[in-house]
DRENKOL-427873 format. One record per residue (C-alpha): x, y, z; residue in one letter. Coordinates in steps of 0.1 Angstrom, whole numbers, plus 5000, padded with zeros to 4 digits. Layout:
XYZA...
***
This chain:
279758316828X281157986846X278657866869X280457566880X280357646917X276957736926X274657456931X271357456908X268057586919X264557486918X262557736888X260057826921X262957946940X264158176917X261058326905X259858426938X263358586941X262758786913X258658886925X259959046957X262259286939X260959676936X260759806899X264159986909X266159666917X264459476888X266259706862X269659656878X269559296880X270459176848X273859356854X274259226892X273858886876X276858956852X280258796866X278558736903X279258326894X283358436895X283058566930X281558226943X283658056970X283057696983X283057627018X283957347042X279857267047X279157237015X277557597010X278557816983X278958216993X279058506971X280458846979X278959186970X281359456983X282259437019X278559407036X276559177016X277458797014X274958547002X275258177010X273657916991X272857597008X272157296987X270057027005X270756636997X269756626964X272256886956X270257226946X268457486963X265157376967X263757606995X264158026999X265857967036X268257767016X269558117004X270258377025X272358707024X273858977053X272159257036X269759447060X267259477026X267059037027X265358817017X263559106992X267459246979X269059266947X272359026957X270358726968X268058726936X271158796917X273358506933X269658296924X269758426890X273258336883X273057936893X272057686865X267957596866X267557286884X265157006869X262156966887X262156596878X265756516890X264856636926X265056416949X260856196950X260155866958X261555616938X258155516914X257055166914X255754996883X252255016879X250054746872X248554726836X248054436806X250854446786X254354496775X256054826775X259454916755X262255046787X265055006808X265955156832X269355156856X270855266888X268555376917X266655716907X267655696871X264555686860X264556066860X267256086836X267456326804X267756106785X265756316761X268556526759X271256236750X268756026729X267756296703X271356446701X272756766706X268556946722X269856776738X270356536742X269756506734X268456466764X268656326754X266956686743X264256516709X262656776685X260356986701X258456796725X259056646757X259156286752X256256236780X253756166757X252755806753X254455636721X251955496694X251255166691X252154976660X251454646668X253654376673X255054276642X258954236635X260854606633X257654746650X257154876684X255554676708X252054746724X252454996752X249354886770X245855056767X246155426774X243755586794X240755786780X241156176771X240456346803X238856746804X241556966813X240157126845X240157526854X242857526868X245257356839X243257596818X244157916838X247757786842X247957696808X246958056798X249258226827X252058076804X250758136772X250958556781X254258496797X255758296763X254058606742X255658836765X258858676761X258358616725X258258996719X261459076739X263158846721X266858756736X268159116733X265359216760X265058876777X266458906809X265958796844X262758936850X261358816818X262658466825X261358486861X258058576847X258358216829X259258016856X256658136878X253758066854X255957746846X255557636884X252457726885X251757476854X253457156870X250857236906X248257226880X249556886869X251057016835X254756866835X254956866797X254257276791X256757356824X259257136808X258857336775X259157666793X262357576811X263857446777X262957816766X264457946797X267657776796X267657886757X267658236773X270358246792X272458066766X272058296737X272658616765X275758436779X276958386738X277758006751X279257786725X276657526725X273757796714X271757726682X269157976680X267457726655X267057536691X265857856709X263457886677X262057536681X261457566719X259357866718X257357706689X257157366713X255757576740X253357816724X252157536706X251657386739X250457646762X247657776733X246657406728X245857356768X244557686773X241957636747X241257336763X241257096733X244456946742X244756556753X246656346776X249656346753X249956756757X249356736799X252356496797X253456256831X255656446866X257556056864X258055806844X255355526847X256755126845X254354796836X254554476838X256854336808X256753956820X259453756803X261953926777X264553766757X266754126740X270054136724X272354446725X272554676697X275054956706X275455206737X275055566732X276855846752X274656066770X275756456780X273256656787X273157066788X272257076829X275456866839X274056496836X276056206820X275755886815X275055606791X272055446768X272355076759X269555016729X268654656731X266354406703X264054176711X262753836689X259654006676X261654336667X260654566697X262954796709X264454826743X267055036762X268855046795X269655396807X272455486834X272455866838X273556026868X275056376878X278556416867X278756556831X281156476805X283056256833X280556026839X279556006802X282955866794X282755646823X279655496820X280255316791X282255016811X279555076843X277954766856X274254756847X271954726875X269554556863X268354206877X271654116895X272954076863X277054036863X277154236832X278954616819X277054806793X279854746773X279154386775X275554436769X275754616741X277354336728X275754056746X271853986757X269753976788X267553676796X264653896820X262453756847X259354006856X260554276840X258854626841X258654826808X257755216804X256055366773X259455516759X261155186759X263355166795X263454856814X262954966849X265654776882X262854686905X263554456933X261454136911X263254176880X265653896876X268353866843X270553626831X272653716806X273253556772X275253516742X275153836719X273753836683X275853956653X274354186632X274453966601X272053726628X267853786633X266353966647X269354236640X270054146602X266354286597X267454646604X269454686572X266954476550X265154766546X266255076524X266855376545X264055576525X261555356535X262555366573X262455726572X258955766560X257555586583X259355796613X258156106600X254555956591X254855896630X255956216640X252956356617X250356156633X251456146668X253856506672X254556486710X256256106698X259756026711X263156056692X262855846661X264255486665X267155386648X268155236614X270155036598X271755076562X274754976542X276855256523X280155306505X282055606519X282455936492X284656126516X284356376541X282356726539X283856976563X283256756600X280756536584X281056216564X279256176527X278255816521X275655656493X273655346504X274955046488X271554996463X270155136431X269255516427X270155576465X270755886478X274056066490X273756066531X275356266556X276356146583X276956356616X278456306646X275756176672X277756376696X280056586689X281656706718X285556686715X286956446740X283956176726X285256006698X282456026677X283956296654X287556126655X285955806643X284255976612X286956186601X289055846602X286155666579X285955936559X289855886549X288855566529X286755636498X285155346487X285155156521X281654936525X280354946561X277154916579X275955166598X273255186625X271755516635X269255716639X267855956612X267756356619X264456416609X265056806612X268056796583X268356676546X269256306544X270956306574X271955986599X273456066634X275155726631X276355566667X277755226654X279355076623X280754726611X281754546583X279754466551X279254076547X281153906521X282754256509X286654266507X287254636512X285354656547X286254726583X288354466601X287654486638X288554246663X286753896670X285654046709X283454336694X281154076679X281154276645X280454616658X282154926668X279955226693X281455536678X280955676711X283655496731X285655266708X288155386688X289355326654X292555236642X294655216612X294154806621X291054806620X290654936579X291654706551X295254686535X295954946512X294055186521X295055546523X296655666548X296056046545X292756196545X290956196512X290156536491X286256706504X283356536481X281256706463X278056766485X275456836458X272557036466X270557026496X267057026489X265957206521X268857466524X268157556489X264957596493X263857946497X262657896527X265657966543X263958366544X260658266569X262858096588X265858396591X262758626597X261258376625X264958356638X265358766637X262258776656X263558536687X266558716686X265959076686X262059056693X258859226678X261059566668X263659316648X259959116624X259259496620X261959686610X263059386590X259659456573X260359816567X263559746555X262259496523X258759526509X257159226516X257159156471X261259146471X261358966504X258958706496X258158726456X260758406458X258558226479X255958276455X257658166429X258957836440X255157736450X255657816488X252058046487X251557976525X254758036537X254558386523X251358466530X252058356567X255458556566X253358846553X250958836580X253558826606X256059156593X252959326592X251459236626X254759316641X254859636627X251259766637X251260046657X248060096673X246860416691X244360526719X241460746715X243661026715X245760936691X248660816713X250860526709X250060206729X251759936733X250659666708X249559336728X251959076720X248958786718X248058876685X252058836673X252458536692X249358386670X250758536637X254458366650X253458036655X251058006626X254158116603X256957876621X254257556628X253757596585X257757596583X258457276602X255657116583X257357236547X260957116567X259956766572X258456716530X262156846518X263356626540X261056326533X261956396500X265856456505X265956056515X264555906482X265956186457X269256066440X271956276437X274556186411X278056206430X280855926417X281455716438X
***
């Protein structure tokens, strides 16, 4: 279904929509919703109007920040409106507006000791997702991390070199008060609900049913769980539409992020980090001296674009400058060569991801964004090559190592941002289908994968690996940053030459040593003489300790369950006895994970009855519980395989 033409609308908006339909109109409005986005017409004001046969017309008008934030905003001839079937169709047919890209206040830094670790650029950027682009594809990224928002405060690791900085003393645990609790619980039944529909049976009224208790959860100052429930939502309506950029591994992940969530809050022993922040707070940073590292491409699924410019400081700490705006995949490619407004600096990102800033009161969040107030002042300054400190200490350090300590973050602080990036030195093995098979240049290392950070078609990233990959043997260094949900596996978004090596990249004397696989592109120039010219033959990928694991069956029965709902768990169950489904399991040592799978098949297939002996319709609480106890154990088996997967040789020839 193309949606280009209708403006997005707020989650409120939509849901009441839906609440004013009878039962009889509910059951029809899945299929009013189906090809309603082709009829759309623009007009000369700036509304959109869709036709329903020759009497009804509904007009949406979008206010300044460009969705529909209001129910006047959408109206329809119909003599049933504003309670008719067109109108919450037309509603229901429009992408989901974020709450937190409507158009607030600009925030203003707030006072507090210490430095944070942002940037942030361009007037009301600061509600960016970069989330969505950051973390990859959820994106993505959004910047769109692993499960999780990316509101929770990061953890502080001190201040030594290659560590992040202090973010400033958080504030105490607070009590969640009765109103977060009931909220918190209002979206709890409404995930189990949708849970056990699954996408076959999640339609518009069970997404409505999610975005009310969703808007009901950010008035009871709970931004993190409605942000989770509208990443659930627009999982939804991806998987019904069959778009191409579904995953239902993504759809999977989101509804374990936001049960995980909602029960956590609703049993009231959630902190801070689980409440999550409406906008993105900014501190006093004083007086920063960073150096660019690379800029990242950011597209996000809700039609944002932009770009992320990762920056280094002296001591190590990592900073970023982030420029994301509406516009999509245009302003993506654009934004690369923007102007960064930032301290009336005269400086592009391109030039600052090669350069370095010189900042004057600057103002730091807790993710790491410097933030354009009108105090902050930057000069800029002469960029740092990577074989230089404070950059050369990103590839000191094996790869295995780095990774550990991300996912020994991630273990003790869950709701932590996207993992920051590495640095590594590898000699190319070839290419494995669109990826690229590399070993780190150092004793017993690993074969690495390395995927395209975004692989979207008209970004080079792909282009640029499948070029690399034509050179077996070719030394380069690569900076990127690890995916911590897949087997040895970097999401690389620069490279350069190896020092001192002959049979490196050569690339010109103006990219200070560096290439951003996101807007520069390689060229036959740029690889060493002799080189072939033609792609080389696929490498051997070895085995891949978490795909074959046998885990691979909780997770297909998890998946089957999202997909088709409770009746898919249960007649899945039916169909294998739990001792040929799971025996394997067993075997391999996995007890848990098919004890947990067990519980789950058999929950889903209870049937209970009334005192009469009728069928009643099993409450989906008790599922939800046996769900998310089965796919919370799974992610936590995931991440040791992939732990593991960094450190274990595999013996391919180089």
């Amino acid at each position: 279904m193309n949606t280009g033409l209708l403006p997005p609308v707020a989650p409120e908006v939509l849901a009441e929509a839906v609440e004013n339909l009878t039962a009889r109109l509910r059951k029809k409005l899945d299929a009013a919703i189906e090809g309603c986005a082709a009829g759309a017409v623009r007009g000369d004001d700036g509304g959109v109007t869709v036709r329903f046969g020759e009497d009804a017309l509904v007009t949406l008008r979008p206010g300044p920040d460009g969705a529909v934030t209001a129910a006047d905003q959408a109206t329809c001839t119909c003599l049933l409106a504003p309670r008719c079937l067109h109108r919450a169709a037309a509603l229901g047919a429009a992408p989901l507006a974020d709450p937190d890209q409507l158009a607030q206040p600009e925030p203003r830094p707030e006072p507090g000791p210490g430095p944070g670790t942002g940037v942030e650029s361009g007037p009301g950027s600061d509600a960016d997702p970069a989330g969505a682009a950051a973390g990859g594809p959820e994106a993505v990224r959004a910047p769109e991390t692993g499960p999780g928002s990316g509101s929770g405060s990061a953890p502080d690791a001190g201040a030594a070199p290659g560590s992040e900085p202090d973010r400033g003393s958080e504030p105490a645990p607070e009590v969640l008060t009765a109103a977060q609790r009931a909220a918190a619980g209002a979206l709890w039944r409404a995930a189990a609900e949708a849970l056990a529909a699954g996408v076959t049976a999640g339609g518009a009224v069970v997404q409505a049913e999610l975005l009310r208790a969703a808007h009901t959860a950010r008035l009871a100052g709970l931004p993190r769980a409605e942000a989770a429930t509208l990443r659930v939502v627009r999982g939804l309506r991806a998987a019904r539409e069959r778009s191409g950029g579904h995953r239902l591994a993504d759809l999977t992940g989101a509804f374990r992020e936001l049960l995980h969530t909602a029960g956590l809050l609703a049993s009231g022993a959630a902190g801070p980090a689980l409440t999550g922040t409406a906008r993105r707070a900014y501190r006093p940073g004083g007086s920063l001296r960073v150096y660019g590292l690379c800029r990242e491409p950011v597209l996000s699924a809700t039609g944002y674009g932009g770009v992320v410019t990762h920056l280094l400081a002296a001591d190590g700490s990592r900073y970023s400058v982030s420029d994301v705006r509406p516009g999509g995949l245009a302003r993506a490619r654009g934004a690369g060569s923007a102007s960064v407004a930032l301290g009336g600096a005269a400086l592009d990102h391109a030039g600052l991801a090669r350069g370095g800033l010189r900042i004057a009161g600057a103002t730091v969040s807790a993710d790491g964004r410097l933030g354009a107030g009108r105090g902050v002042q930057a000069t800029p300054l002469r960029g740092v090559p990577w074989t230089e400190e404070p950059v050369a200490a990103l590839f000191a350090r094996p790869a295995a190592e780095a990774v550990a300590a991300r996912l020994a973050e991630r273990d003790g602080d869950p709701d932590a941002a996207e993992p920051a990036l590495l640095g590594c030195e590898v000699a190319v093995v070839g290419a494995a289908g669109e990826d690229l098979l590399v070993r780190e240049v150092r004793a017993d290392a690993p074969l690495l994968r390395l995927r395209a950070a975004h692989p979207h078609p008209e970004l080079p990233h792909t282009a640029n690996l499948r070029r690399i990959a034509a050179h077996p043997g070719l030394l380069i260094r690569v900076l990127g940053r690890p995916d911590l949900d897949r087997a040895a596996t970097l999401r690389p978004l620069a490279v350069g030459p190896v020092p001192g090596a002959q049979y490196t990249l050569r690339l010109p004397e103006e990219w200070l040593g560096r290439a951003d696989l996101g807007y520069d592109v390689l060229q036959g120039g740029h690889f060493p003489p002799g080189a072939p010219a033609a792609g080389a033959p696929a490498a051997d990928e070895g085995p891949d300790v978490l795909a074959d694991s046998p885990l691979w069956r909780v997770r297909r029965l998890l998946e089957s369950g999202v997909a088709g709902g409770r009746r898919a768990v249960a007649e899945a169950a039916r169909t294998t006895g739990p001792a040929a489904a799971y025996g394997p399991l067993r075997r391999a040592g996995f007890t848990a994970a098919a004890e947990l799978a067990t519980a789950l098949a058999a929950e889903a297939d209870r049937r209970p009855r009334d005192p009469f002996g009728r069928l009643t319709q099993p409450s989906p609480d008790a599922y939800a519980r046996a769900w998310l106890a089965a796919s919370t154990h799974l992610a936590a088996a995931e991440r040791s395989l992939v732990a593991a997967s960094w450190s274990w040789s595999r013996s391919v020839p180089l």
